[in-house]
C-alpha positions in Angstrom: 28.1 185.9 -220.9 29.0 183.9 -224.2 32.0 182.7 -222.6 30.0 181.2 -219.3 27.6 180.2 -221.3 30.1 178.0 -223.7 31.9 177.1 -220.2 29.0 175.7 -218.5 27.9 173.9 -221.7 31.5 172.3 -221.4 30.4 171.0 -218.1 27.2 169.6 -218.7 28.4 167.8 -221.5 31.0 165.9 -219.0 28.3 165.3 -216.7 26.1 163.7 -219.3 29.6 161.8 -220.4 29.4 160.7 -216.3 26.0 159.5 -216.4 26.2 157.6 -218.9 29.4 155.7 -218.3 28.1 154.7 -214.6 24.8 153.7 -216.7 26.7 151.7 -219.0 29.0 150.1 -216.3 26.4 149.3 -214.3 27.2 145.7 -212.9 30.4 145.9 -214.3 32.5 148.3 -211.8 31.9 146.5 -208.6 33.6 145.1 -205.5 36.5 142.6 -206.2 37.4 139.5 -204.3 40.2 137.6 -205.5 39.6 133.5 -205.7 42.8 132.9 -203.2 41.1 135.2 -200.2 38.6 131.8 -199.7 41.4 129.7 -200.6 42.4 126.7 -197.5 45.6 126.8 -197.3 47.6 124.3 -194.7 48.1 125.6 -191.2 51.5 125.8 -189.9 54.1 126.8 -186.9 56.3 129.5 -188.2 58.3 129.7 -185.0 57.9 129.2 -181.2 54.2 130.0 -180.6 53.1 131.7 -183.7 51.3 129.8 -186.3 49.8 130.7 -189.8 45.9 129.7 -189.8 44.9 131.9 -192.8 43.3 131.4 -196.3 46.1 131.1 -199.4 45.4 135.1 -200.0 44.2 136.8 -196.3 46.6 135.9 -193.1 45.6 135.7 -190.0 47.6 134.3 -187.3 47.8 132.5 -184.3 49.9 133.5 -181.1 49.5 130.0 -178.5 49.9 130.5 -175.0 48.9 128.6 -171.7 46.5 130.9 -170.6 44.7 130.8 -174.3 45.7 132.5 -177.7 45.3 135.5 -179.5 44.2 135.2 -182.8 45.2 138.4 -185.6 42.7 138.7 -188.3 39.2 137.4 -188.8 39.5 138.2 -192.4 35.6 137.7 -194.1 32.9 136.1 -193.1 33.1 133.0 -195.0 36.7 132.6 -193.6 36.1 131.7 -189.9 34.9 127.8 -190.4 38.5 127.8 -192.4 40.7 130.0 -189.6 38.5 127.3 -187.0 39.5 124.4 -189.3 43.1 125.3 -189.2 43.0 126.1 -185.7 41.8 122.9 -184.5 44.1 121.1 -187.4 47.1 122.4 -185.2 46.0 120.7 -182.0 44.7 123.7 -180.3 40.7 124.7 -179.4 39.3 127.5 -181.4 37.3 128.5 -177.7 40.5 129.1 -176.2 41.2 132.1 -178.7 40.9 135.2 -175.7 42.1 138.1 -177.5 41.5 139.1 -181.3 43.3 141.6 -183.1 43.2 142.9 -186.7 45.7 144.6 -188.9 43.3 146.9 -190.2 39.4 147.9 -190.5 38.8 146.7 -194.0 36.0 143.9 -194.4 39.0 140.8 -195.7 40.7 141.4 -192.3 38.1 142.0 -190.0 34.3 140.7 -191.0 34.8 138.0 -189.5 35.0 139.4 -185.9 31.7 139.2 -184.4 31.2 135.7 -185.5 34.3 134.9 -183.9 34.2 137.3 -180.9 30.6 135.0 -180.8 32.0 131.5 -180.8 35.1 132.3 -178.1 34.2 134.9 -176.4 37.4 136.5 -177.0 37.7 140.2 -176.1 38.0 143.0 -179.6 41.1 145.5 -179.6 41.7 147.6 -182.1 43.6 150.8 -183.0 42.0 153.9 -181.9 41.7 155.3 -185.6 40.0 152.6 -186.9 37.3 151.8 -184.0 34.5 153.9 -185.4 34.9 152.1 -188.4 34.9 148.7 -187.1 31.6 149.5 -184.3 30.1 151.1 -187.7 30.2 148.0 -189.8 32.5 149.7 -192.2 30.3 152.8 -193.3 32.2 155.5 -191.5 35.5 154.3 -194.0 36.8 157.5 -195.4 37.0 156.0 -198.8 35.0 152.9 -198.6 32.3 154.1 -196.6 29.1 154.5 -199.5 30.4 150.8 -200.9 28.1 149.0 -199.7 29.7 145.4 -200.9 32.6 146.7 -198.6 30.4 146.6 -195.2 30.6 144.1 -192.7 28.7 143.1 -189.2 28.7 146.3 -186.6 31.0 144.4 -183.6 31.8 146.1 -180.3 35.0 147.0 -179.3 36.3 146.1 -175.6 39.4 147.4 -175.4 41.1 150.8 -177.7 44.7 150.8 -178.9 46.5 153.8 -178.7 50.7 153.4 -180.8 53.0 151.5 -178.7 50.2 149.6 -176.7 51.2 146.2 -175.5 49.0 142.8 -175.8 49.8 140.3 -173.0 49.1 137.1 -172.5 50.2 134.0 -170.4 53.7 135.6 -171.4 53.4 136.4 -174.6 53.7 140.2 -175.6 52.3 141.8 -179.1 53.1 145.7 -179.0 50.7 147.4 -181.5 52.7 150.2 -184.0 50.4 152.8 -185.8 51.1 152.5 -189.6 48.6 155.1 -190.7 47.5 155.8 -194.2 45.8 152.8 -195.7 43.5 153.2 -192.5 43.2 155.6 -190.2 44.0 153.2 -187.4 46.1 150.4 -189.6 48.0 148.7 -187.2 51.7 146.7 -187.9 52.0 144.0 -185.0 55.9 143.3 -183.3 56.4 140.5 -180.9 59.0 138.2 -180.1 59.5 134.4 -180.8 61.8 131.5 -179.8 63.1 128.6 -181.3 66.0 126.2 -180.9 67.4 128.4 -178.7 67.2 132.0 -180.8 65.2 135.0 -180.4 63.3 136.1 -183.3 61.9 139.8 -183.9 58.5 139.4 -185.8 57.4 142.1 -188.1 53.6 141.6 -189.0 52.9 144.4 -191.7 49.6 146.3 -191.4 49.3 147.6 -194.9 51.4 150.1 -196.5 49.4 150.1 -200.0 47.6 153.0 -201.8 44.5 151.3 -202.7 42.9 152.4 -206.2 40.9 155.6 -205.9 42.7 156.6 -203.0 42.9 160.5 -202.8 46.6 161.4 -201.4 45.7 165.2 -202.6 42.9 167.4 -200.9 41.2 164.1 -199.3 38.5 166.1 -197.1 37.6 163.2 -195.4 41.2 162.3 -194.5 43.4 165.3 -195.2 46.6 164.2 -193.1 46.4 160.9 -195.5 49.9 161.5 -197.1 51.9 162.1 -193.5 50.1 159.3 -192.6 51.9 157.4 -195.3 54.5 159.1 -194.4 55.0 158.1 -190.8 54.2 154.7 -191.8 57.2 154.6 -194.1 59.1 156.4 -191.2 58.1 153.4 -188.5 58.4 150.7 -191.1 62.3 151.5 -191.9 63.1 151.7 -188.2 61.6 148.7 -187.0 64.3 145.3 -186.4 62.7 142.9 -188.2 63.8 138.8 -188.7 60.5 137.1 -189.6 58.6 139.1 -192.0 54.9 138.7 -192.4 52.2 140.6 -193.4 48.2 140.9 -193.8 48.0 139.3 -197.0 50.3 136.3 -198.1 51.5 138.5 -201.3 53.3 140.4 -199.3 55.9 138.1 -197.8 55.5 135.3 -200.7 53.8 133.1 -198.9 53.4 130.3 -200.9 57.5 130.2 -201.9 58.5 130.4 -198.4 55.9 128.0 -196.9 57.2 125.5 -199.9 60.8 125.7 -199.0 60.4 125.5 -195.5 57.6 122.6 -195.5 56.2 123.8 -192.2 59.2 122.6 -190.3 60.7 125.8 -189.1 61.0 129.7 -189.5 63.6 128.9 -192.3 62.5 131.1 -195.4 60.8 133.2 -193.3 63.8 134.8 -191.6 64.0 137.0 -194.1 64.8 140.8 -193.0 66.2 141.6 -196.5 63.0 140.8 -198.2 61.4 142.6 -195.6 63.5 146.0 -196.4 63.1 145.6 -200.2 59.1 145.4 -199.5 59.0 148.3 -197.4 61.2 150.3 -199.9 59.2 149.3 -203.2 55.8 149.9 -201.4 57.1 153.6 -200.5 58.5 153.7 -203.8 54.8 153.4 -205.2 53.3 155.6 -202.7 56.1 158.7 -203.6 54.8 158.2 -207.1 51.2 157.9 -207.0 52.1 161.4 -204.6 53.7 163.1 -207.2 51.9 161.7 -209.8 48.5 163.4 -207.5 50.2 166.8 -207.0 50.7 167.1 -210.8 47.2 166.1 -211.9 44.7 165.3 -209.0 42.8 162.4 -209.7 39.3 164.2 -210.0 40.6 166.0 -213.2 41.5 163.0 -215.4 39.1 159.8 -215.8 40.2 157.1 -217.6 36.8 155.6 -218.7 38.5 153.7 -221.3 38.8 150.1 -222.1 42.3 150.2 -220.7 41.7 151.3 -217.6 41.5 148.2 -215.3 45.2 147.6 -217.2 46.6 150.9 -216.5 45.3 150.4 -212.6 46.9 146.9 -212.6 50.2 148.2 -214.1 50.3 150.4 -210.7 52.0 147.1 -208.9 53.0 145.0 -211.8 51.8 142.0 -210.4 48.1 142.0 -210.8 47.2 143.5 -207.1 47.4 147.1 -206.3 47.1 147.0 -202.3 45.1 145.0 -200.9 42.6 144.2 -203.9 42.9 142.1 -206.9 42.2 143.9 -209.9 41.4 141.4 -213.1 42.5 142.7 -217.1 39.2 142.0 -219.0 38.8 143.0 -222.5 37.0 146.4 -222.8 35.6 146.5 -219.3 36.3 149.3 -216.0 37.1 147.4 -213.3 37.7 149.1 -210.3 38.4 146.9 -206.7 36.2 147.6 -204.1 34.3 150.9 -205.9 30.4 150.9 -205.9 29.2 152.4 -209.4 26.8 154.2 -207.7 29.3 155.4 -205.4 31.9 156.5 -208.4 28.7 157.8 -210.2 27.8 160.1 -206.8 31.3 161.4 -206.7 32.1 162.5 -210.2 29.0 164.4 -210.3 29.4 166.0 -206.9 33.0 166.9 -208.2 31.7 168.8 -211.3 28.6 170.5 -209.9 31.6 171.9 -207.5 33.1 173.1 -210.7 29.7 174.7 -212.2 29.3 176.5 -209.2 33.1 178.0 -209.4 32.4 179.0 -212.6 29.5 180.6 -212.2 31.1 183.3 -210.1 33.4 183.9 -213.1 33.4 186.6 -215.4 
């Protein structure tokens, strides 16, 4: 009796501790939006009929075709006038954009969507894993799902995805491979280009990044998450890739490539070596936030200390870990994309689960 009675003291004590640090963070641990996502950034061919229309931080792309385009990624809200602007800055007519397509059902690649899907027209496809998420304005995300900063406008989707899926239009052919993990339905696009003659084979990388507070170990609301990753890393490897591109700039250095090649050619962006080294540091990362799970799962160990946002940072060593830009501030948690209430919720839910085991201890 002493002993339970010490034990769930123990307890209470760490849920006060909980309390009072989301108290105290407050405002402080909050969605995160990097400056470049809202960026301009000049539109530019890449090759053949696939141009670059995105922000300096969130890609989106356009695929031209005589019988109208296909745009990939709305990105957010505040976006579209700048995808529109680049659009038209090419030569082309933003109401000619038929198809839209997203990499995955995150708000910086796809909030934009019903504003767009409004001003063309175009008809919605996503991958079959992350439709519920996208027709739910982002609240039935398995992890972002109670973040409110993290929804985005409910938008109807016209046609479902399924791996291997092709996207045609007025010849040109986008073939949709399931890269699960980061989403449920995360979706890395393949196509084909020409130019001057040569074939290109166009890798356009979903996501393949464990996003802070991401649960790889007894996830209940996605318990396949790590053979996701798995799969993903298994798809990534065996796909022939020349141009490499991805969801976010970061990914494919898009700032050093569009500078040496100055818009005037695929050039720097033929670059299947670069796209192998990505795809082997970014499993690399996910093996050891695995192992690093398995050993400690994360709802044992908080770091609540003024070193945190570091430690979370040091996780990519170049100021992003996935998709979301997480800043060093002196003595402050900053967590991307993670609702205090949310974290507050969650830690409390995770120790009453422990009081209750204990209780039927002797």
């Amino acid at each position: 009796m002493e002993r339970s009675t010490r034990r769930n003291s123990r307890h209470l004590s760490i849920l006060a501790g909980v309390v009072a640090a989301a108290v105290t963070l407050g405002g402080r641990v909050n969605a995160q939006q990097s400056p470049d996502w809202t960026e301009p950034f000049p539109p530019f061919r890449i090759a053949g009929n696939l141009y670059y229309v995105g922000s300096k931080g969130l890609a989106s792309y356009l695929i031209t075709t005589s019988q109208g385009h296909i745009l990939i990624n709305s990105a957010l809200e505040a976006n579209v006038p700048l995808i529109r602007s680049s659009v038209e800055t090419l030569g082309f007519n933003f109401a000619d954009i038929r198809i839209l397509l997203i990499s995955h059902a995150h708000w910086d690649h796809n909030a934009g969507s019903a504003a767009i899907k409004a001003q063309t027209g175009a008809t919605y496809m996503v991958m079959d894993g992350d439709v519920p998420v996208v027709e739910s304005g982002g609240t039935t995300d398995f992890h972002y799902g109670n973040v409110p900063s993290s929804h985005f406008p409910q938008t109807k989707v016209e046609r479902v995805l399924h791996d291997g899926a092709e996207v045609r239009l007025g010849g040109a052919v986008l073939v949709a491979r399931l890269t699960p993990g980061h989403t449920k339905g995360c979706t890395t696009w393949t196509m084909k280009v020409e130019q001057a003659g040569r074939t290109y084979d166009v890798v356009i990388v979903g996501s393949p990044n464990v996003n802070p507070g991401y649960r790889l170990v007894g996830n209940a609301a996605y318990p396949q998450i790590a053979d996701d990753y798995d799969r993903t890393f298994r798809v990534l490897k065996a796909l022939p890739c020349d141009i490499f591109l991805g969801a976010h700039g970061s990914y494919f250095d898009l700032e050093a490539k569009f500078g040496r090649s100055k818009g005037q050619g695929p050039g720097p962006f033929v670059d299947p070596g670069g796209y192998r080294k990505y795809v082997a540091d970014r499993e690399r990362a996910f093996k050891t936030e695995l192992a690093k799970q398995k050993k400690t799962p994360p709802h044992t160990s908080i770091d609540l200390s003024p070193r945190a946002s570091a430690t979370v940072q040091e996780r990519d060593g170049a100021g992003r870990v996935g998709d979301e830009h997480v800043p060093r501030t002196g003595g402050e948690l900053e967590i991307a994309n993670l609702d205090h209430r949310h974290l507050a919720r969650t830690l409390l839910e995770e120790e009453l689960a422990v009081l209750r085991h204990d209780r039927d201890l002797p």
